[in-house]
DSSP file (Angstrom, degrees, kcal/mol; ACC not computed):
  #  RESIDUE AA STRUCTURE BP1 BP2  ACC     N-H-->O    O-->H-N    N-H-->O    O-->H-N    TCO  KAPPA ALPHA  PHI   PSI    X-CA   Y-CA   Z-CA
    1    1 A X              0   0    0      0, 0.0     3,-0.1     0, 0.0     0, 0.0   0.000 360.0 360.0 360.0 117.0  124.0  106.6   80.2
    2    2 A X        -     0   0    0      1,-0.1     2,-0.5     2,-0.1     0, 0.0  -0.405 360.0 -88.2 -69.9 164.6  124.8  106.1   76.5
    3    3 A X        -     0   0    0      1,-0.1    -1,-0.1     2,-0.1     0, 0.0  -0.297  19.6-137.0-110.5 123.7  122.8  107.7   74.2
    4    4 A X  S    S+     0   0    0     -2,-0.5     2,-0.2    -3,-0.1    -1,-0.1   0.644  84.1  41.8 -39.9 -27.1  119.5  106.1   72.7
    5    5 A X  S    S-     0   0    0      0, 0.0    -2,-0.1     0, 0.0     3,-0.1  -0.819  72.9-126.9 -89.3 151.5  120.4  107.2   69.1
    6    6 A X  S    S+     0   0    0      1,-0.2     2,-0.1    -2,-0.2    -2,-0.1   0.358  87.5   6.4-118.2  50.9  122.8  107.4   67.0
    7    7 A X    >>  -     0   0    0      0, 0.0     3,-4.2     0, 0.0     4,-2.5  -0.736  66.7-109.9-177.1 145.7  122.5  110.8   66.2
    8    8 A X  H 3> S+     0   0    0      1,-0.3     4,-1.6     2,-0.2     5,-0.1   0.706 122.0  47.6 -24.5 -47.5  120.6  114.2   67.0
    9    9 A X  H 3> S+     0   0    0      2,-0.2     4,-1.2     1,-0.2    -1,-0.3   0.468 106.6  54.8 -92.3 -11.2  118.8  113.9   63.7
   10   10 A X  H <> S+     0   0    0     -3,-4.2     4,-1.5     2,-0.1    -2,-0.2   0.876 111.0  46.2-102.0 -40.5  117.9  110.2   64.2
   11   11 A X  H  X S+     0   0    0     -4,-2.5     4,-1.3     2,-0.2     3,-0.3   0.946 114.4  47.7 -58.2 -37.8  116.1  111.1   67.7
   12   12 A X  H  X>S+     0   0    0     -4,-1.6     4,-5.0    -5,-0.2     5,-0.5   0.988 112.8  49.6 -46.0 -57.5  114.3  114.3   66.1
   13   13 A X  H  X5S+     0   0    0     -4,-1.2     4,-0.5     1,-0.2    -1,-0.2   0.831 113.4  43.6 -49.2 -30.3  113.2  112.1   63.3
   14   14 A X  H  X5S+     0   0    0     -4,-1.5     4,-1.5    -3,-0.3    -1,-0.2   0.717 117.4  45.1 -80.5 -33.3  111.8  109.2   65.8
   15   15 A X  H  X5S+     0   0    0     -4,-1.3     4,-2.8    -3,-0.4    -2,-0.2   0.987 113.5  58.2 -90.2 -55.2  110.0  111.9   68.3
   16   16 A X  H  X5S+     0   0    0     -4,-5.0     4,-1.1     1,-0.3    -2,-0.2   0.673 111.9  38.1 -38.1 -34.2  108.8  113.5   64.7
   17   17 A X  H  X<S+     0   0    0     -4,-0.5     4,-1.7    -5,-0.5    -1,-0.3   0.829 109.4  55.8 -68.5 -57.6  107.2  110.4   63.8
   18   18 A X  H >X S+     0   0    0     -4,-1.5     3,-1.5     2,-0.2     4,-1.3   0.995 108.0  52.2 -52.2 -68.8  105.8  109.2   67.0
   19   19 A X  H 3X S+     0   0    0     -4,-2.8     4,-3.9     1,-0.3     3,-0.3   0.754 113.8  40.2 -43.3 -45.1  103.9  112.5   67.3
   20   20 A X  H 3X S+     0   0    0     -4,-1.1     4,-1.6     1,-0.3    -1,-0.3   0.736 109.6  61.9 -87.2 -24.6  102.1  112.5   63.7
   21   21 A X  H <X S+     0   0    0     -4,-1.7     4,-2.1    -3,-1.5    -1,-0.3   0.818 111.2  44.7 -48.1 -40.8  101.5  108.7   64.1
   22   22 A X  H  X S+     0   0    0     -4,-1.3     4,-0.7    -3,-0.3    -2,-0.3   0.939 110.8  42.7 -37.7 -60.6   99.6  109.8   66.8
   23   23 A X  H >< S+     0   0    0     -4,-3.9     3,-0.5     1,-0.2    -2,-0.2   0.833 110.3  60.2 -63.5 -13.8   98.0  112.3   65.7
   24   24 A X  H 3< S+     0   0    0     -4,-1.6    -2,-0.2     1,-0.3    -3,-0.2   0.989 114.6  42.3 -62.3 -63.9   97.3  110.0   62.3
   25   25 A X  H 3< S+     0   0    0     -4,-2.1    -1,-0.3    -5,-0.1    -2,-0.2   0.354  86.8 123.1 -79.9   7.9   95.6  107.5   64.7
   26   26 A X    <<  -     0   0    0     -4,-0.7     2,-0.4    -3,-0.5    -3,-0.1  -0.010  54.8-136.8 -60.5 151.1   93.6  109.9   67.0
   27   27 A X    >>  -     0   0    0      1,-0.1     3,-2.1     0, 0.0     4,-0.6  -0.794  29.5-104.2 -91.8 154.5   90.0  109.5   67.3
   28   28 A X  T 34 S+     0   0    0     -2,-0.4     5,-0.1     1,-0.2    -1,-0.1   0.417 124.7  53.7-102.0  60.7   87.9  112.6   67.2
   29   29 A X  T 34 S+     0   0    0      3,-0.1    -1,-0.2     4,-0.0     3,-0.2   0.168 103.6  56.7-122.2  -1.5   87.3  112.6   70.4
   30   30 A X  T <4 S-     0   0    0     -3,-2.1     2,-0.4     1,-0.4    -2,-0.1   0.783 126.5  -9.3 -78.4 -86.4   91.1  112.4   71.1
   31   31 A X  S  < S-     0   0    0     -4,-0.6    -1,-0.4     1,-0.2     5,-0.1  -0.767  80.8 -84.8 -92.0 148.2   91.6  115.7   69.0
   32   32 A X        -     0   0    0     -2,-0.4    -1,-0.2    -3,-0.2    -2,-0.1   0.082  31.1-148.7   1.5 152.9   90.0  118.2   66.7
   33   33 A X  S  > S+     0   0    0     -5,-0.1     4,-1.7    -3,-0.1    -1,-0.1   0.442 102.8  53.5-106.9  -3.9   90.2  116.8   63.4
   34   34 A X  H >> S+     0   0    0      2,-0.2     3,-1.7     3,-0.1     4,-1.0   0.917 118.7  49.0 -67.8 -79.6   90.4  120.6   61.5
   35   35 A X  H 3> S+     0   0    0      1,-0.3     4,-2.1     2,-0.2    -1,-0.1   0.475 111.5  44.4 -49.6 -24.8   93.6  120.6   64.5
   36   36 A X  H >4 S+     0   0    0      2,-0.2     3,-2.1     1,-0.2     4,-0.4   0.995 117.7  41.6 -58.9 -69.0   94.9  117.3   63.5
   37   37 A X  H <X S+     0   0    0     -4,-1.7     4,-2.0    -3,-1.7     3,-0.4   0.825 111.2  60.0 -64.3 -22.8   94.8  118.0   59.6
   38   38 A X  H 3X S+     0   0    0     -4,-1.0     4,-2.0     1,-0.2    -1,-0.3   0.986 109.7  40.0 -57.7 -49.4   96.1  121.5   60.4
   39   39 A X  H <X S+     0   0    0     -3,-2.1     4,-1.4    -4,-2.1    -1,-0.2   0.791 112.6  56.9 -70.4 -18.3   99.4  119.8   62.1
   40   40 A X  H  > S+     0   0    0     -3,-0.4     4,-1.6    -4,-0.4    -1,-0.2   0.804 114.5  39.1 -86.8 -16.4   99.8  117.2   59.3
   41   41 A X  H  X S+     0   0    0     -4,-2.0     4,-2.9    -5,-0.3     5,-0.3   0.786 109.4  56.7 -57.9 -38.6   99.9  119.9   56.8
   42   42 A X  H  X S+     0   0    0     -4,-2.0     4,-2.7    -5,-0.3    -1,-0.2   0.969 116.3  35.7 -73.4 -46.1  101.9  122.1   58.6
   43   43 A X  H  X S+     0   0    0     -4,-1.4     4,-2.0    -5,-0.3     5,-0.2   0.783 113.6  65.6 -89.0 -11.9  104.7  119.5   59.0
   44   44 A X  H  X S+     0   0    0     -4,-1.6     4,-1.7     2,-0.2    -2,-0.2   0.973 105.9  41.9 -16.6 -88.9  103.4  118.4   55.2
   45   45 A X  H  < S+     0   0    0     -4,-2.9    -2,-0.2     2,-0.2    -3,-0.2   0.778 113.7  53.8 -68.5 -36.3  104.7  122.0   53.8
   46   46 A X  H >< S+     0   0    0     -4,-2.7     3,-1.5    -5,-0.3     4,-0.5   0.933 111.4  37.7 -72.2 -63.2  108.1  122.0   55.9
   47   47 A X  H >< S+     0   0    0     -4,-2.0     3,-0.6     1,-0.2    -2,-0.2   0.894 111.1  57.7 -75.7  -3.2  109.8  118.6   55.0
   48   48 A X  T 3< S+     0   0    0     -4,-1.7    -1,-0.2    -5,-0.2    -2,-0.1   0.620 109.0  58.1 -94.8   8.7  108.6  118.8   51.0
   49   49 A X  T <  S+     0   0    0     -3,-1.5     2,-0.3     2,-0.0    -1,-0.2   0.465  84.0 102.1-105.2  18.6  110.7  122.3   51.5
   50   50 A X  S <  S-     0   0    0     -3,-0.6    -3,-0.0    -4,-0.5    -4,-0.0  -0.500  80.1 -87.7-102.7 145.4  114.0  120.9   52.6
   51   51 A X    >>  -     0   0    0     -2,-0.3     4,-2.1     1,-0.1     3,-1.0  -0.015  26.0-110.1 -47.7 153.5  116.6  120.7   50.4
   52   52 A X  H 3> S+     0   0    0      1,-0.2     4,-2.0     2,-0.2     5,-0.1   0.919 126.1  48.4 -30.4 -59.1  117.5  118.2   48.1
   53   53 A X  H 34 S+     0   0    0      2,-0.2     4,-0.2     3,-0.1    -1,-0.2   0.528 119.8  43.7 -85.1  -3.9  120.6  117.2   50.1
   54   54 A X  H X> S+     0   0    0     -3,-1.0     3,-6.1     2,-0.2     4,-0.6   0.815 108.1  65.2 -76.7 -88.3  117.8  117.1   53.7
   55   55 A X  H >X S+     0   0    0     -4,-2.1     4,-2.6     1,-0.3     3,-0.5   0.352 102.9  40.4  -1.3 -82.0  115.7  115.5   51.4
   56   56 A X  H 3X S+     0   0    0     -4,-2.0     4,-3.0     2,-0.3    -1,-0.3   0.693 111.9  50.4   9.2 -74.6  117.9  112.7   51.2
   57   57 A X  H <> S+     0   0    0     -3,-6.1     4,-1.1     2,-0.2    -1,-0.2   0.795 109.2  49.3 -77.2 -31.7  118.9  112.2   54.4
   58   58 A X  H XX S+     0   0    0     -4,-0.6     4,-2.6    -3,-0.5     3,-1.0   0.960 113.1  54.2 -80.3 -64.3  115.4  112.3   56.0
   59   59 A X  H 3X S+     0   0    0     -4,-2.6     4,-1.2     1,-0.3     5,-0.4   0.926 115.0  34.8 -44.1 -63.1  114.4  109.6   53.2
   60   60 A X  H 3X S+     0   0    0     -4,-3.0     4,-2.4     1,-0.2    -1,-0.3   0.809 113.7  56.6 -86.1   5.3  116.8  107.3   53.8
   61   61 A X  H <X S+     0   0    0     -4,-1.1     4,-2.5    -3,-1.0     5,-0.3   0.964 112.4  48.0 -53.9 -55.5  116.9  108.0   57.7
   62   62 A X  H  < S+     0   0    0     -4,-2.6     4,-0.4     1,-0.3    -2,-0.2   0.575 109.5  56.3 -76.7   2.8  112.9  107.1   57.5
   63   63 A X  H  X S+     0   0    0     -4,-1.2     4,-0.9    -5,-0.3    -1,-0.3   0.712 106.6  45.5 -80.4 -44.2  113.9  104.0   55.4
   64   64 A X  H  < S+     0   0    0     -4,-2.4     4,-0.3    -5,-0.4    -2,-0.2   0.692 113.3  48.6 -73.2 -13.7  116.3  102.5   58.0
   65   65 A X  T  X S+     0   0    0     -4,-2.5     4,-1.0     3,-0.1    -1,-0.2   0.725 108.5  49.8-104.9  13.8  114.1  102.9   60.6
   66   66 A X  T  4 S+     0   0    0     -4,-0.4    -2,-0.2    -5,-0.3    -3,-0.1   0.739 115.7  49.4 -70.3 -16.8  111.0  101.3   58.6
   67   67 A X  T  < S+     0   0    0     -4,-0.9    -1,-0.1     1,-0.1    -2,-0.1   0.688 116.3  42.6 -77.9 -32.3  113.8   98.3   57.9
   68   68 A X  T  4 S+     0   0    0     -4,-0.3    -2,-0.2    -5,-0.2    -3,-0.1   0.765  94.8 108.5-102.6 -30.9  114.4   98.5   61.8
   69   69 A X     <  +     0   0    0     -4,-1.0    -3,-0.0     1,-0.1     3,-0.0  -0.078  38.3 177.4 -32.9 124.1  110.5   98.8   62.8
   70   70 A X        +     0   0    0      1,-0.1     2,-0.6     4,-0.0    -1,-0.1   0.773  59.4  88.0 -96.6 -43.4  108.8   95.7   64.4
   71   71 A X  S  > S-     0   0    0      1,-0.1     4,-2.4     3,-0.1     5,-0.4  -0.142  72.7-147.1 -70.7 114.0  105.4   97.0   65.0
   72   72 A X  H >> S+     0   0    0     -2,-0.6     3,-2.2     2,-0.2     4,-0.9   0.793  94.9  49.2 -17.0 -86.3  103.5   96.1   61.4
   73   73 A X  H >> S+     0   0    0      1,-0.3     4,-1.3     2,-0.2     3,-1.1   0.776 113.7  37.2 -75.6 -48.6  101.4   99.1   61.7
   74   74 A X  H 3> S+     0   0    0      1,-0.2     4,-1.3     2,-0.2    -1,-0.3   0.734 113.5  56.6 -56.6 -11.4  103.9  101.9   62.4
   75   75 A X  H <X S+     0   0    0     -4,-2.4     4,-1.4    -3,-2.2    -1,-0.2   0.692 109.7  49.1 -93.0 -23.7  106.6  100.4   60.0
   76   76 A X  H <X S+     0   0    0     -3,-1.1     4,-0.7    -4,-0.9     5,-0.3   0.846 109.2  51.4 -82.5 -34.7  103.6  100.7   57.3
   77   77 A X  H  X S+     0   0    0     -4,-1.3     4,-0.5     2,-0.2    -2,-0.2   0.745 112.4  48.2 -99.0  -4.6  103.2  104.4   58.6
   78   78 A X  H >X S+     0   0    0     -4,-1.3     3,-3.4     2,-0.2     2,-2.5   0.863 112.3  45.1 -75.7 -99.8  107.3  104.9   57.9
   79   79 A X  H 3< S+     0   0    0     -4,-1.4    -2,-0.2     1,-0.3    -3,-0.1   0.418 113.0  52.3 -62.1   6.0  107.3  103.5   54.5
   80   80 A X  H >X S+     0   0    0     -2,-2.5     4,-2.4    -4,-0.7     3,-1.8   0.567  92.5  92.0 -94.1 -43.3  103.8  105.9   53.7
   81   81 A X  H <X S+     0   0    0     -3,-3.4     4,-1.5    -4,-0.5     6,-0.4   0.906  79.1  47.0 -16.3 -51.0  106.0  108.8   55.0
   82   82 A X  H 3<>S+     0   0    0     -4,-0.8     5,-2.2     2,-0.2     6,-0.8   0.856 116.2  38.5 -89.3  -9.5  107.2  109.8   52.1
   83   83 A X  H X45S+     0   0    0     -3,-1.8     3,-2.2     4,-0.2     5,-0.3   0.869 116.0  57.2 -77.9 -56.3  104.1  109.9   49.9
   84   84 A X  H 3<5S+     0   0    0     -4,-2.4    -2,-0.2     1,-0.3    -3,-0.2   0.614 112.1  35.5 -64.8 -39.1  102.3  111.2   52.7
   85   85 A X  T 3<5S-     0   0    0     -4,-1.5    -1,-0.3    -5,-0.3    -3,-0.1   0.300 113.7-103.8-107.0  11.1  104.3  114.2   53.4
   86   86 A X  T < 5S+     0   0    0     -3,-2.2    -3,-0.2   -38,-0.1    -2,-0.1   0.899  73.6 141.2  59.2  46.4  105.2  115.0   50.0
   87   87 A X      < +     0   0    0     -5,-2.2     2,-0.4    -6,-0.4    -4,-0.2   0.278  65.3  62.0 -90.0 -10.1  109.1  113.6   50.2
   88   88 A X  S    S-     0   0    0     -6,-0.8     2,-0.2    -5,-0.3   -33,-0.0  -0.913  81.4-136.6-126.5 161.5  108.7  112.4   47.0
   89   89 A X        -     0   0    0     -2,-0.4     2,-0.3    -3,-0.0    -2,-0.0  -0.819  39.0-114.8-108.7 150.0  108.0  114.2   43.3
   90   90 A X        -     0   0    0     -2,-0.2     2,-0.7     1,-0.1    -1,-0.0  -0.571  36.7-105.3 -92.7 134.6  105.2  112.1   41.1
   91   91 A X              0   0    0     -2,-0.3    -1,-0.1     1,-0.2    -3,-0.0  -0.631 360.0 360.0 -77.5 121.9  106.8  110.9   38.4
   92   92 A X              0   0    0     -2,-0.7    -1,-0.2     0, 0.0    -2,-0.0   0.692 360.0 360.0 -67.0 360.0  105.7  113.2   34.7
C-alpha cells in the first residue's frame, strides 16, 4: 500500500492537528475544559520551543496543508495555527 504522506513529518503534523482541532471543538460535556486548555498549552509551550530551522518547516508544512484543506472550518483552524500556538513572534 503506498504511503498516505509524503513524509513522516507530514503525517505527525496532520494526526497533530486533527487531535487539537478536536479538542478545540469539544463541548464540555465531550471533555474537561481545565483538561482541554491544559493539552492546548502543553502543545502551546513545545512548538513555540523548536528551533528556528523546526520553526520553519512546521510553518510552512501547516501552510501547504491549509492551501490543500477543503473543509472551510479546519483550513481556518490551519491558517490560526500559528498565532494560536505561538509559531509566530508579534512584531515590536
Amino acid at each position: 500500500m503506498p504511503a498516505a504522506y509524503p513524509s513522516l513529518t507530514r503525517a505527525l503534523a496532520e494526526a497533530l492537528v486533527d487531535v487539537l482541532w478536536f479538542i478545540d471543538g469539544c463541548e464540555d460535556e465531550q471533555m474537561d475544559p481545565d483538561d482541554a486548555v491544559k493539552v492546548l498549552e502543553g502543545v502551546a509551550y513545545i512548538v513555540s520551543n523548536l528551533s528556528r530551522e523546526q520553526r520553519d518547516e512546521f510553518l510552512d508544512l501547516l501552510g501547504t496543508m491549509a492551501r490543500e484543506e477543503a473543509d472551510p472550518s479546519r483550513r481556518a483552524f490551519l491558517e490560526e495555527f500559528p498565532d494560536d500556538f505561538g509559531l509566530v513572534e508579534d512584531a515590536v
